[in-house]
C-alpha positions as CSV (number, residue, x, y, z in Angstrom):
1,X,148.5,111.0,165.5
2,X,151.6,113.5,166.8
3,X,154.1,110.6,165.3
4,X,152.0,110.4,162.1
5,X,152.6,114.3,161.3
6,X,156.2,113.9,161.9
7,X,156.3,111.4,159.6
8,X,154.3,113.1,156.9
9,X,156.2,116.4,157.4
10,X,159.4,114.3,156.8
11,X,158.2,112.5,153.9
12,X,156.9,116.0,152.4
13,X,160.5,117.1,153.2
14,X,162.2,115.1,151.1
15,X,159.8,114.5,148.6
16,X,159.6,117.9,147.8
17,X,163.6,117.6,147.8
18,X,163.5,114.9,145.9
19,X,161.1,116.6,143.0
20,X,163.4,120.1,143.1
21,X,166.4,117.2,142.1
22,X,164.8,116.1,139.3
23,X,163.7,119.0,138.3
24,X,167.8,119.9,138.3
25,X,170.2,122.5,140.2
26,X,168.4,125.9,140.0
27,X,169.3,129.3,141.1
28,X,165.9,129.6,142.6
29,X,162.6,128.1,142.5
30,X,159.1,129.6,142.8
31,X,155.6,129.0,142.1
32,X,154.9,130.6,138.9
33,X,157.2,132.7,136.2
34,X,155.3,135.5,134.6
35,X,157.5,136.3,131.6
36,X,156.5,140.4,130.2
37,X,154.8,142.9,132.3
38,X,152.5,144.2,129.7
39,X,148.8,144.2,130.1
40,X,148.5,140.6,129.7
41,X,151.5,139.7,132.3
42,X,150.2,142.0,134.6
43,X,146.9,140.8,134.9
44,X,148.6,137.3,135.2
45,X,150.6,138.0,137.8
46,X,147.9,139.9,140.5
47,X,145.7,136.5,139.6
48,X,148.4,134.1,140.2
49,X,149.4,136.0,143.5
50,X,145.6,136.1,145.0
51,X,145.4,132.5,144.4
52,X,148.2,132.1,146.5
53,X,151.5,131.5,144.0
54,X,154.6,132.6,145.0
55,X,154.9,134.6,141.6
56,X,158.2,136.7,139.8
57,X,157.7,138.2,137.0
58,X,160.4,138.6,134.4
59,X,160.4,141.8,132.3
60,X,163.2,142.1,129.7
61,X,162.6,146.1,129.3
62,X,163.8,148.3,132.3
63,X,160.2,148.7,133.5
64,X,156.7,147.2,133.1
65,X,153.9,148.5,130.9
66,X,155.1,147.2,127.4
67,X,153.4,147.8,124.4
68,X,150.0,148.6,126.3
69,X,151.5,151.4,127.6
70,X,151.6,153.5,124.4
71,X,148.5,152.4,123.0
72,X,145.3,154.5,123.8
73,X,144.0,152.3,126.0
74,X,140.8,151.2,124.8
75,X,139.1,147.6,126.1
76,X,136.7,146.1,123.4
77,X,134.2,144.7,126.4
78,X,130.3,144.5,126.2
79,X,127.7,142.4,128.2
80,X,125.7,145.6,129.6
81,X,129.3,146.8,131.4
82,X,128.3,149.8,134.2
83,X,129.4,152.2,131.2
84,X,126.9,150.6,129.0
85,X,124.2,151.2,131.3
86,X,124.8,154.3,132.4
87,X,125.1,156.0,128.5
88,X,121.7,154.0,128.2
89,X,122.8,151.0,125.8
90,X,121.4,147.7,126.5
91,X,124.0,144.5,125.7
92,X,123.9,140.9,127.3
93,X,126.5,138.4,126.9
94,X,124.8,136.4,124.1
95,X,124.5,139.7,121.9
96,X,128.3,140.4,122.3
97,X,129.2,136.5,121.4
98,X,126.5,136.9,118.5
99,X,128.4,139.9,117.0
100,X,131.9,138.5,118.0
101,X,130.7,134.7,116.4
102,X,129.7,136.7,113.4
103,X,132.5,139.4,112.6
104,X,135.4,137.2,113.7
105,X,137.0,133.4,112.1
106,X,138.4,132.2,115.6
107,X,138.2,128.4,115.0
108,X,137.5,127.9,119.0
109,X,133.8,128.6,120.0
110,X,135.0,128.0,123.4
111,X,137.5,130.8,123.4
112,X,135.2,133.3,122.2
113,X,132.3,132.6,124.2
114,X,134.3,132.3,127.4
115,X,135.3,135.8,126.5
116,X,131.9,137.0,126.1
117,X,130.5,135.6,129.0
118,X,133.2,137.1,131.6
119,X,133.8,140.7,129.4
120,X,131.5,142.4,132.2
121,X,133.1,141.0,135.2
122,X,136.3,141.7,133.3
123,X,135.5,145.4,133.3
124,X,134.5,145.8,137.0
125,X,137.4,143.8,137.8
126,X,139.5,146.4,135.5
127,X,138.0,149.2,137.7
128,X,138.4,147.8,141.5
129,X,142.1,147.8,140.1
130,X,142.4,151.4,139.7
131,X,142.1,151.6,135.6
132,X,139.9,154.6,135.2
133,X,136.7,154.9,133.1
134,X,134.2,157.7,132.8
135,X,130.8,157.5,132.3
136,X,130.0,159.2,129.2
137,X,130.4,158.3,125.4
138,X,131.5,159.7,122.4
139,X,128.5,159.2,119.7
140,X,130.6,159.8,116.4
141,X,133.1,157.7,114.7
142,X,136.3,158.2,115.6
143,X,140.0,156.1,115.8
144,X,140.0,157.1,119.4
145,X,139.4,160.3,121.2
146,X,140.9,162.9,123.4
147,X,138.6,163.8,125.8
148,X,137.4,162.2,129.1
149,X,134.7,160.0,126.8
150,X,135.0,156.3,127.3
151,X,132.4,154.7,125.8
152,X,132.9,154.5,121.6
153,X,132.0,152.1,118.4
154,X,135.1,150.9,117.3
155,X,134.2,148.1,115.2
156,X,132.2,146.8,112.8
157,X,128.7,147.0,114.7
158,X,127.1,148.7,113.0
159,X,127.9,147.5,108.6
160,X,126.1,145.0,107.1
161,X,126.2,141.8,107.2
162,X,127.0,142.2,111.4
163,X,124.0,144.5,112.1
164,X,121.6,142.0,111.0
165,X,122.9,138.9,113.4
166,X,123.4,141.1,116.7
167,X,122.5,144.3,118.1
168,X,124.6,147.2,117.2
169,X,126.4,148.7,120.6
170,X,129.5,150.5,121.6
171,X,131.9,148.8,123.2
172,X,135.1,150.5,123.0
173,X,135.6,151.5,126.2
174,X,138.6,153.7,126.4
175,X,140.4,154.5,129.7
176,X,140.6,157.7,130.9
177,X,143.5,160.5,132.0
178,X,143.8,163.9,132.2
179,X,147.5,164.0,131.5
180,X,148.9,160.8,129.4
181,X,147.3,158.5,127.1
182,X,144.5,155.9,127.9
183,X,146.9,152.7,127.6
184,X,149.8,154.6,130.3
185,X,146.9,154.8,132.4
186,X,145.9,152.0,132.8
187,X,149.3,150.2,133.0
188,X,150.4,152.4,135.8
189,X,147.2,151.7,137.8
190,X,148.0,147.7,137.3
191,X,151.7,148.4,138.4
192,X,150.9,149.7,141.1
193,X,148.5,147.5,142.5
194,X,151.1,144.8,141.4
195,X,153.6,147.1,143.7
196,X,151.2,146.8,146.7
197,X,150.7,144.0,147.0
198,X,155.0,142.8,146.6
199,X,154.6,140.7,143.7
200,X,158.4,140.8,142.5
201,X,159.2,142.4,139.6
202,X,162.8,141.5,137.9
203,X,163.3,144.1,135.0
204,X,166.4,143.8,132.4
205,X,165.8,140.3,132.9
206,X,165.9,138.8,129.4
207,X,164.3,135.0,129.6
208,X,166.0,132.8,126.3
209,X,164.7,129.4,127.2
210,X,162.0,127.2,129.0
211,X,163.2,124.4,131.3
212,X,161.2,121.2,130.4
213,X,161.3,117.6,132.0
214,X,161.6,114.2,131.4
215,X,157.6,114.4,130.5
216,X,157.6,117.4,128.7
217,X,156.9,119.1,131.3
218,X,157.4,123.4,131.3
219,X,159.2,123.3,135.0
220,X,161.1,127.0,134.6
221,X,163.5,128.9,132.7
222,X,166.7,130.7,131.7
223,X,167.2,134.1,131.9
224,X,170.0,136.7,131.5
225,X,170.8,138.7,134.5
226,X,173.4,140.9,134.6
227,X,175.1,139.6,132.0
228,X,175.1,135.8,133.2
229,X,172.9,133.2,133.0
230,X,170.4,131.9,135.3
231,X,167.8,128.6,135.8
232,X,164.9,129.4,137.7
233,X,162.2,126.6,138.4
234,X,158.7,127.1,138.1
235,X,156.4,124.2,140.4
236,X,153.4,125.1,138.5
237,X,153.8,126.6,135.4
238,X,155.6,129.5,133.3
239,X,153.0,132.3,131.9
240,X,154.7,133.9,128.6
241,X,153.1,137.5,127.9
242,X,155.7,138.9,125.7
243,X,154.1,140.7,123.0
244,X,153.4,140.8,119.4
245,X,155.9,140.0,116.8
246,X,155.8,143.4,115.0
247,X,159.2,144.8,114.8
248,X,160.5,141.7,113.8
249,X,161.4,141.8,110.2
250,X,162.5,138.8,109.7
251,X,158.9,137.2,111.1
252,X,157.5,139.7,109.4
253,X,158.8,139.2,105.8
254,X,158.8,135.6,106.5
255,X,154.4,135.9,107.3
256,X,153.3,138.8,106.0
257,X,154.7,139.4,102.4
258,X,152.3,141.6,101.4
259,X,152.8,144.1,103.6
260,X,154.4,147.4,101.7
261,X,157.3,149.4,102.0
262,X,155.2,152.5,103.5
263,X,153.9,149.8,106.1
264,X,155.6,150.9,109.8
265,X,154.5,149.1,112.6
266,X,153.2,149.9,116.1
267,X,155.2,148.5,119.1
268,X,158.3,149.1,121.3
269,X,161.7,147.3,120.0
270,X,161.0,144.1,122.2
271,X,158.1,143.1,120.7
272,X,160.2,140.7,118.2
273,X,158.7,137.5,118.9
274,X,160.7,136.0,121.2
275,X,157.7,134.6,122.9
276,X,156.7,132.6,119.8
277,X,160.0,131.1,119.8
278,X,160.0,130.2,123.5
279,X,157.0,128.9,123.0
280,X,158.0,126.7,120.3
281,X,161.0,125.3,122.3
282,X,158.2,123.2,123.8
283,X,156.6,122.0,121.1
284,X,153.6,124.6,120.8
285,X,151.4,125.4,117.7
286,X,151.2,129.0,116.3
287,X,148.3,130.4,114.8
288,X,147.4,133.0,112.4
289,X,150.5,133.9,111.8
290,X,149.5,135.8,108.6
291,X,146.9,138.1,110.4
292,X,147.4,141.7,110.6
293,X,145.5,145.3,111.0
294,X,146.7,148.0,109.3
295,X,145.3,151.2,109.7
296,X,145.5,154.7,108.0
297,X,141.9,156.2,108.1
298,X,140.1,158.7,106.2
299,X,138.5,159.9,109.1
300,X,138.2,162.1,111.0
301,X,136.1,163.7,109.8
302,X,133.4,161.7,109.9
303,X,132.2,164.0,106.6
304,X,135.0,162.0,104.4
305,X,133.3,158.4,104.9
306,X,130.1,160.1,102.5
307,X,132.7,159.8,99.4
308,X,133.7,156.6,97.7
309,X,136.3,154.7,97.8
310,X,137.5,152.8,94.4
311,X,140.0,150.6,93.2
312,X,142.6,150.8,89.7
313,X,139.7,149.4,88.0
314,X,137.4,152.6,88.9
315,X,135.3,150.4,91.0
316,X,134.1,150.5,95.0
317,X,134.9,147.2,96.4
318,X,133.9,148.1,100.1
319,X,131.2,149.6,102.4
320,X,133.4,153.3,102.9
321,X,131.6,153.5,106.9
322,X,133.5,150.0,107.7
323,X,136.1,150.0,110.4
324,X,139.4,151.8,109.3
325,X,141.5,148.4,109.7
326,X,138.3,146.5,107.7
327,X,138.5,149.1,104.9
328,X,142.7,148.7,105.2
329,X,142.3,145.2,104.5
330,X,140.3,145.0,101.6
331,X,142.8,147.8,99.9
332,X,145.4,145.5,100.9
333,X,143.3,143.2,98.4
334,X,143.1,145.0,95.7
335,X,145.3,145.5,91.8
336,X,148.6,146.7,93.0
337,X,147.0,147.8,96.5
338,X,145.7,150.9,95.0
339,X,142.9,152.8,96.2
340,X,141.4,156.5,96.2
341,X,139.1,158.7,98.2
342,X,136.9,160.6,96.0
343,X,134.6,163.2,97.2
344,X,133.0,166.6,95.6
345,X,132.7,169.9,96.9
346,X,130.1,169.6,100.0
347,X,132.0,167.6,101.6
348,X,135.5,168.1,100.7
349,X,137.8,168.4,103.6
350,X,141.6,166.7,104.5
351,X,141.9,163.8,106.2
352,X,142.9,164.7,109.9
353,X,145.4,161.8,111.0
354,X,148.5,163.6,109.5
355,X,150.7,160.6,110.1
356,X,148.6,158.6,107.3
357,X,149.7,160.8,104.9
358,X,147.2,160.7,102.3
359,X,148.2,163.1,99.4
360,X,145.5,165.1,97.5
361,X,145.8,164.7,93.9
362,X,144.1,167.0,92.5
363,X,140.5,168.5,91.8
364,X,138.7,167.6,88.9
365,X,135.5,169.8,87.0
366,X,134.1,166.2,85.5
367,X,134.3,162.9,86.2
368,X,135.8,161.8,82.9
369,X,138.3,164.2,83.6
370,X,138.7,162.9,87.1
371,X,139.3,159.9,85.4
372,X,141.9,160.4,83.1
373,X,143.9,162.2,85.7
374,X,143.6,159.2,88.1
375,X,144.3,156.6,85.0
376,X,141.4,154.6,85.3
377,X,139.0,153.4,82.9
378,X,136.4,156.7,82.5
379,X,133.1,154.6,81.8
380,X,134.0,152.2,84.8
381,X,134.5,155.1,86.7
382,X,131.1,157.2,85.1
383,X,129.5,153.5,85.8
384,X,130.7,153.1,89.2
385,X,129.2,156.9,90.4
386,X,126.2,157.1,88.6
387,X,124.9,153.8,90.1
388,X,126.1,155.7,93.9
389,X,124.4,158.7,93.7
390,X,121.3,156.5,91.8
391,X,121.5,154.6,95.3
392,X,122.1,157.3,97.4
393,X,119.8,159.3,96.4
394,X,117.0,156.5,97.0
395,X,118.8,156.2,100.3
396,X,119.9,152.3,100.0
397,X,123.6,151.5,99.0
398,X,122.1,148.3,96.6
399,X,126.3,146.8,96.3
400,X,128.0,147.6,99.8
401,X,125.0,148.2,102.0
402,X,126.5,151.5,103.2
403,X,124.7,152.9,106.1
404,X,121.7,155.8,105.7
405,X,123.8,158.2,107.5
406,X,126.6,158.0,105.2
407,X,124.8,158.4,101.8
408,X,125.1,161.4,99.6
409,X,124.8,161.6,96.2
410,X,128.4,162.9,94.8
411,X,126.9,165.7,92.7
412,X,128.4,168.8,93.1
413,X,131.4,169.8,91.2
414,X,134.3,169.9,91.5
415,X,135.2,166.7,92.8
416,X,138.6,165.9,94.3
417,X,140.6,162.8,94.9
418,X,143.0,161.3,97.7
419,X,145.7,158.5,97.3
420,X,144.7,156.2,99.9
421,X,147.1,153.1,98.3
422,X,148.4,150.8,100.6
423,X,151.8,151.3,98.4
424,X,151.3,155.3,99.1
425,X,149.7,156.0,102.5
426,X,151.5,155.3,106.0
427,X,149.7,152.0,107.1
428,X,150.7,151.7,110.4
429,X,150.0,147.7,111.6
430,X,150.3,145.2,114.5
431,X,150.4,141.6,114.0
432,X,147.4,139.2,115.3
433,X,149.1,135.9,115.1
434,X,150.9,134.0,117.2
435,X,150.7,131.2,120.3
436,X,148.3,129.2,119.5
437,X,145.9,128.4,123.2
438,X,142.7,127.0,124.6
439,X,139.9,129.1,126.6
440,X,142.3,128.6,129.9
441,X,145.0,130.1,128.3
442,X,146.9,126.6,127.9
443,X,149.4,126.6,125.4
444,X,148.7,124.2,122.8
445,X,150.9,121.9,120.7
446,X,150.9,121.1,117.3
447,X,148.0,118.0,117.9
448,X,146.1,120.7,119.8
449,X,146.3,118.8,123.0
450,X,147.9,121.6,125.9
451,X,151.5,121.7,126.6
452,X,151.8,121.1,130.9
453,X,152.9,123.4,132.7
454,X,152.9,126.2,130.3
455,X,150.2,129.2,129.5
456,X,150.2,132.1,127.6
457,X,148.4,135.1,127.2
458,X,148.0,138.9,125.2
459,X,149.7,139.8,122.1
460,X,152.2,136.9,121.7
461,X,148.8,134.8,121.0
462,X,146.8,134.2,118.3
463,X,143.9,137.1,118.7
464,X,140.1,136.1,118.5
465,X,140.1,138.6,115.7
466,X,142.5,136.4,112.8
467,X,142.8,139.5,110.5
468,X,142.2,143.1,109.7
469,X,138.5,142.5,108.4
470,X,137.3,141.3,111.8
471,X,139.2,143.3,113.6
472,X,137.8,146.5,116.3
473,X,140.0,148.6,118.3
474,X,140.0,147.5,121.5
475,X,140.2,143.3,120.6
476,X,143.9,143.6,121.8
477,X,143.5,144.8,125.2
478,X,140.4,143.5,126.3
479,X,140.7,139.8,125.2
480,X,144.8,140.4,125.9
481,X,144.0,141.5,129.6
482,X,140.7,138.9,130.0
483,X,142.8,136.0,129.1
484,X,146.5,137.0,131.5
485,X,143.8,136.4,134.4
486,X,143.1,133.4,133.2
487,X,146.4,132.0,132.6
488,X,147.2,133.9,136.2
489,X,144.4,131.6,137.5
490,X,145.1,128.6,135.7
491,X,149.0,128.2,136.6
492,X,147.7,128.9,140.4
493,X,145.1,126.1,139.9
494,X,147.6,123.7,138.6
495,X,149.3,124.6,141.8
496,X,147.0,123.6,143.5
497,X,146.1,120.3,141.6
498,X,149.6,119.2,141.8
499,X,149.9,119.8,145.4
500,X,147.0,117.9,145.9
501,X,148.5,115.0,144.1
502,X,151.6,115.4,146.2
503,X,149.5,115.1,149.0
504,X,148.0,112.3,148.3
505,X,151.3,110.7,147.2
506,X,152.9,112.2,150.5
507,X,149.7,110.7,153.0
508,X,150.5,107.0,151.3
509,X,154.1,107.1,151.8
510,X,153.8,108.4,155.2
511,X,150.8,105.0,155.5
512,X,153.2,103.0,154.3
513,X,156.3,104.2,156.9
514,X,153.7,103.8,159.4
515,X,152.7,100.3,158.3
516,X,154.4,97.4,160.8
């Protein structure tokens, strides 16, 4: 038995020699290569780690927290999460994937149902890591908000068609601080647990290429390190997390043309894409590539979303209580992307998100004179509001199915109108398309079948949410953090599969010395 082991610890020896040669001469080797310490890379790496991976984890900026960091932190989770309950909203997993099925074009059930299933376990995982979330919810409609609330609708919920095939129920839920931004938060509570428990963090690390073998196989990468070039091995797999492709133009122009010159997106300079093109080095698939959401709202406050929104033609072409980004969309949509607010005196107010910078144009005594200063057609526009406030005044929006709450006739002179045009107004965007992967985070190539050794996970993918229409705050950061576990997991698991194999492979060889 004694001269067995010895003879299996040899063989392991220099078979494990034997695979680090084929694999070529690297600087160093480890388990698994998490490349971005974002939300998604962070989550991937404390996974990876507690599964036993001997993990590094490349950043390229000169600290972790990446894009997630500036956003306002808000996880789009459901499935009767402990914030759910205790504001008194009832949600299972199957009303969460109904809504999700309905309001969203992913062409993987798989993915999104997966996502459904674990988004309550993915919150009470998210708090035993330090993010913090309050108890208590903000009942208006909102963007996002500035007080200790966490639990908000940030979608589509509650507009028809969606509030007919599942449940209406908030499920923004928006981490908390006193001092900084929701998104800061809850990077520097995943950093530090990160920290704790010495997973290794390389920053100004700038990876350029994947390592593949003879098989196709991801086995590592190259990365720039003070200025010179190094090959580090991966044994299981190589986890790209790198962000969106936002602030590159060139990406940009090339996939989303009709963006406008007021368009400015969201994002820190690194989130270029350079984990699409990594990915693509290995033969992936991308996906979507011509999503985006833009957003520029009209409210706050929540008084503007009673007025009417219509197109160069004088007509409404959208339910005005839809999600900011849906209603962005559909302007996006429209003859020469223009659009305007128009509202009368009870409700008159100016829209509160400064940065959007929708322009007043003027009050008006009459419609037709409303209309002649706005250069649309005056009956379409006389048409268009005395079949609203024929509606609204019955209390059912018969074209757009606007909700009850929102319904007023617009009556009461004078009436004023904002330029909302996608041309006009600052749309501020993020992309949604990207890497192209399975339910475990697998990248996939272009024959859909998963590329070995290589997962990705966050912005640099293809969201579950392909455009601006289905989007809800929230569907970056939840999904984006839910699915770095997985690919954390999975590259572990692969680990451990391939180790098993080695084993096996080891245990035979070791039979076979044995053998007389």
């Amino acid at each position: 038995m004694i001269a067995r082991a010895v003879v299996v610890h040899k063989v392991q020896r220099n078979w494990r020699k034997g695979e680090e040669q084929k694999m070529g001469r690297w600087d160093r080797v480890v388990d698994v290569v998490v490349v971005g310490q974002g939300i998604a890379g962070a989550c991937a790496a404390l996974e990876a780690h507690r599964a036993g991976a001997e993990v590094l984890v490349l950043e390229r900026a000169g600290g972790g927290g990446g894009a997630s960091a500036l956003s306002e932190g808000i996880f789009y989770l459901g499935g009767g999460t402990a914030v759910q309950q205790a504001c008194g909203y009832e949600d299972t997993a199957q009303n969460l994937y109904d809504f999700l099925r309905a309001s969203t074009s992913h062409p993987d059930d798989i993915v999104v149902r997966s996502f459904a299933e674990g988004a309550r376990e993915h919150f009470d995982w998210l708090e035993q890591q330090g993010v913090p979330f309050s108890r208590t919810a903000f009942p208006g409609k909102v963007v996002s908000v500035k007080t200790s609330d966490c639990l908000l609708t940030t979608g589509n919920e509650k507009i028809w068609p969606f509030n007919d095939m599942a449940q209406p129920v908030p499920r923004g839920h928006q981490a908390r601080s006193d001092e900084v931004n929701g998104g800061l938060s809850a990077m520097r509570a995943l950093l530090a647990r990160c920290e704790a428990e010495g997973i290794e963090t390389v920053c100004n690390a700038a990876v350029t290429d994947l390592e593949t073998d003879a098989d196709g196989r991801v086995v590592g990468v190259r990365v720039t390190l003070g200025g010179e070039q190094q090959r580090i091995g991966a044994r299981r797999g190589v986890v790209v997390a790198t962000g969106s492709f936002t602030n590159n133009c060139e990406l940009v122009q090339q996939w989303l043309p009709f963006l406008s010159e007021t368009s400015s997106p969201l994002g820190i300079p690194s989130n270029d894409g350079s984990g699409l093109r990594l990915a693509e080095q290995a033969g992936a698939a991308l996906a979507a590539m011509d999503g985006v959401i833009a957003t520029a709202s009209i409210y706050p406050p929540e008084n503007l979303i009673k007025g009417i929104v219509v197109n160069a033609t004088g007509e409404r072409f959208v339910a005005e209580d839809s999600y900011h980004g849906r209603l962005a969309a559909f302007i996006m949509e429209q003859p020469d992307q223009k659009a305007y607010l128009i509202v009368d005196s009870e409700i008159f107010a100016y829209p509160e998100i400064e940065a959007a910078k929708h322009v007043l144009i003027d009050g008006y005594e009459t419609v037709a004179e409303m209309a002649r200063g706005l250069g649309l057609p005056e009956s379409a526009l006389e048409r268009t509001l005395d079949e609203y406030n024929r509606d609204a005044a019955q209390g059912e929006d018969t074209r757009f199915h606007k909700q009850s709450p929102w319904l007023k006739p617009l009556d009461q002179a004078p009436f004023a109108a904002f330029d909302i045009s996608f041309d006009r107004s600052i749309y501020l965007y993020i992309t949604l398309g990207g890497i192209d992967t399975d339910a475990r985070s697998r990248v996939l190539d272009r024959s859909g079948r998963p590329i070995a050794g290589l997962y990705a996970a966050g912005a640099c993918t293809a969201h579950i949410p392909r455009n601006g229409k289905e989007y809800a705050s929230g569907l970056s950061l939840g999904p984006g953090s839910f699915f770095g576990r997985v690919a954390g997991r999975e590259a572990a698991a692969d680990s451990a599969a391939r180790d098993a194999t080695s084993q096996q492979e080891q245990a035979r060889l070791a039979d076979a010395t044995l053998s007389p």
